[in-house]
Structure formats: C-alpha cells, structure tokens
C-alpha positions in Angstrom: 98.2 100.5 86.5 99.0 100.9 89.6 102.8 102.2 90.7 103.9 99.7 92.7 103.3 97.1 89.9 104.9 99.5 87.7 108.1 99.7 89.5 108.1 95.8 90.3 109.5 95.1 86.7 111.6 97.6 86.2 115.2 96.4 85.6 116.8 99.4 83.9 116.7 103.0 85.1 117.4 105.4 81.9 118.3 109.0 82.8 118.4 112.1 81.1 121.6 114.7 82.8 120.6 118.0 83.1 117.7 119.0 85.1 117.7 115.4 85.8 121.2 114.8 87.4 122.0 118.3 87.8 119.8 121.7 88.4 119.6 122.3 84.5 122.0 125.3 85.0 124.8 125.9 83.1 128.0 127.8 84.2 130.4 128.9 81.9 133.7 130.1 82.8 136.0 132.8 81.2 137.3 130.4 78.7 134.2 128.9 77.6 134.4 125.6 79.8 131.5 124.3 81.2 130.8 123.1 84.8 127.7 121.1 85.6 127.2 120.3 89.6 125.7 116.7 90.7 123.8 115.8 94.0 126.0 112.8 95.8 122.9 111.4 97.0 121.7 110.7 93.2 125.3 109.4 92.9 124.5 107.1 95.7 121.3 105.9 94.5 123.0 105.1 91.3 125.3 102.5 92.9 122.3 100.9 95.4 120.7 100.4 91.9 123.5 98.4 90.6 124.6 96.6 93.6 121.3 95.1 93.5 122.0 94.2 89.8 120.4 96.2 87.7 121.5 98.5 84.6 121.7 102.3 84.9 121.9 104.0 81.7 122.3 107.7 80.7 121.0 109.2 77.3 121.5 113.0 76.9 121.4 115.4 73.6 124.8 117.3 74.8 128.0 116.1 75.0 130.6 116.6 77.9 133.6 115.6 78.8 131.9 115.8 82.3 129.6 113.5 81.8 131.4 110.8 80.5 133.7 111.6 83.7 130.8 111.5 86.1 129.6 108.1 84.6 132.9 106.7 84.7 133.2 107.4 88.7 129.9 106.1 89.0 130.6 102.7 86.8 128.1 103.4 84.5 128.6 102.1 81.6 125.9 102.9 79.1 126.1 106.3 77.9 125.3 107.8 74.5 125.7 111.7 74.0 124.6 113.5 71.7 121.4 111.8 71.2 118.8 114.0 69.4 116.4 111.2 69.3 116.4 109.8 72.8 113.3 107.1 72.6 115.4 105.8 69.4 118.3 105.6 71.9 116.2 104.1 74.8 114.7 101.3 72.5 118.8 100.7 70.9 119.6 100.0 74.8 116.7 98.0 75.9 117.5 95.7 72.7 121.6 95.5 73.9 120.5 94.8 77.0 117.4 92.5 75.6 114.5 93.9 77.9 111.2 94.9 77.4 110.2 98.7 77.4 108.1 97.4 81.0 111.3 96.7 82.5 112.8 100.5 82.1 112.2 103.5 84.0 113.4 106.6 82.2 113.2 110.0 83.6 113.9 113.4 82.6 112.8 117.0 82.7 111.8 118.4 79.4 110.1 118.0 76.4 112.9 115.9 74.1 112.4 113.8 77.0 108.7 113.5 76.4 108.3 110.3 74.5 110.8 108.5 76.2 109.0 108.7 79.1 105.7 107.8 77.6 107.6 104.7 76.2 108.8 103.0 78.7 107.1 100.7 82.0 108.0 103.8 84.0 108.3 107.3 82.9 109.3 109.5 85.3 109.8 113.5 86.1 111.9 115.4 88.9 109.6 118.2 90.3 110.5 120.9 88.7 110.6 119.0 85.2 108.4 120.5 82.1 104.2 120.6 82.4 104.1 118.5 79.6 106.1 115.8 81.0 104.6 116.1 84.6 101.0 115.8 83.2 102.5 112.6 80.8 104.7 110.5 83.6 104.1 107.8 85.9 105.8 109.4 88.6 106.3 113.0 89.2 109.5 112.9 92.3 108.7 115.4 95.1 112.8 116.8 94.4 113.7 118.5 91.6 116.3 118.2 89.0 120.2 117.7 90.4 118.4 117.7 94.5 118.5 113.7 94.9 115.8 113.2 92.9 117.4 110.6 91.2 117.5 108.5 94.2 114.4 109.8 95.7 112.9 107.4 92.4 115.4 104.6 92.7 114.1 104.3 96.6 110.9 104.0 95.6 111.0 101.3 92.9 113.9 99.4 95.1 111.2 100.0 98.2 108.8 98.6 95.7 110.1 95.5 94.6 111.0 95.0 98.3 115.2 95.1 97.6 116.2 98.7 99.8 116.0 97.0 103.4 118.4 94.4 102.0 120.5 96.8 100.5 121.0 99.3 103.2 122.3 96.8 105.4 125.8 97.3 104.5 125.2 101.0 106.4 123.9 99.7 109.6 
C-alpha cells in the first residue's frame, strides 16, 4: 500500500525510547544514575501531534524515572515500562483507546521492536535502527534515533493527512 494511504489513518503514534527518543546511549554517572538525552524537536513533534488530537503513546522494556518525567513534561499520558512484550502492550493500548492496529504508527529501533512494527498500519524505523527492522518497516526516517526523527515521522503522516499547514500556523 502505498505510504501516503498508510499514514492517512493513522490516529496513534506508539514509540519505543531509546534509540528512538534518544541516541540509544546510555551514561552512567559515579553513583550508578542514569542520564538519557532527548532531541527538543521530537519533543516538539510530540505536541503538533496532540494538538491536532491524536494519542501519543510510549512502550519501552526499561524503566526510568526519566522517562516517566520526560512524558509527563510532554503530557503524554500513556506509558508502560517495563514491557518485555511490546506488541502485547501495543494491542492493550489500541483496545483502551478502541482503534484498529491501521490507525497506529509505532516506531522503534531494534529487534524487541520487531513485531510491533510489523503489527501495526504503520511501522516505522529511525535510520540507524536494526537491519531487521529497516528491511521489515513501512517507513525507514532519514534521522536517526534521539536526532528529531521522531518528528521527522509525525511531519510526514501530519503532511499526509494534510493537518501540518494548519498546525504550524500558530508559528507564523
């Protein structure tokens, strides 16, 4: 199908955190606390996407105080951490929020990310995300993980459905 249609029905973007909203690094300090670093352009994206009413969700298998930090600033309200199976997390939020595995994008970088991304409408990879998952997605984003290529995908299904001119009037 082709990817404009694709992103047309998408009305939930599902996201992975690291290598997906960060670089996939992970910096440890003397004390054992970690740091993770976020692009504020993703952030951005993240609220075009709900001011124009849709869901944003995040599913990751660690657990940070950071994240649920990060989300918080960004409003997000759907998180689950911890998640070892993520598509039995994606298909728990797609019934809360009772849409169709057509209506969700879900991107993310590696291979517990895999068959998520084959799941849903629109599975999606940052550029430096895992063979597998490049060679598997919908949509393999020119940035890579924690560089805006968050919102480099949320411009292009907003773009899609014809919603970003409307939204970035507010900047002009």
């Amino acid at each position: 199908m082709e990817l404009d249609t694709l992103c047309r029905a998408i009305k939930v973007m599902i996201c992975d955190v690291d290598g997906v909203l960060t670089d996939g690094g992970l910096i440890l300090d003397n004390r054992g606390i970690e740091i993770k670093r976020f692009n504020v352009r993703d952030g951005q994206g993240i609220r075009l996407w709900q001011k124009a009413g849709y869901e944003f969700a995040i599913v990751t298998a660690r657990s940070s105080r950071i994240v649920q930090n990060r989300a918080a600033e960004l409003g997000i309200e759907i998180v689950r951490q911890g998640a070892k199976d993520k598509l039995a997390v994606v298909k728990e939020i797609l019934d809360q929020l009772n849409l169709e595995q057509s209506q969700a994008c879900y991107i993310g970088d590696d291979l517990p990310d895999l068959a998520a991304v084959r799941y849903v409408g629109l599975g999606a990879t940052v550029a430096d995300g895992a063979s597998d998952l490049r060679n598997n997605a919908d949509y393999v984003a020119q940035l890579g993980g924690g560089k805006g290529a968050v919102r480099e995908i949320i411009e292009r299904i907003l773009k899609a459905q014809r919603r970003w001119d409307d939204l970035i009037q507010a900047f002009m």
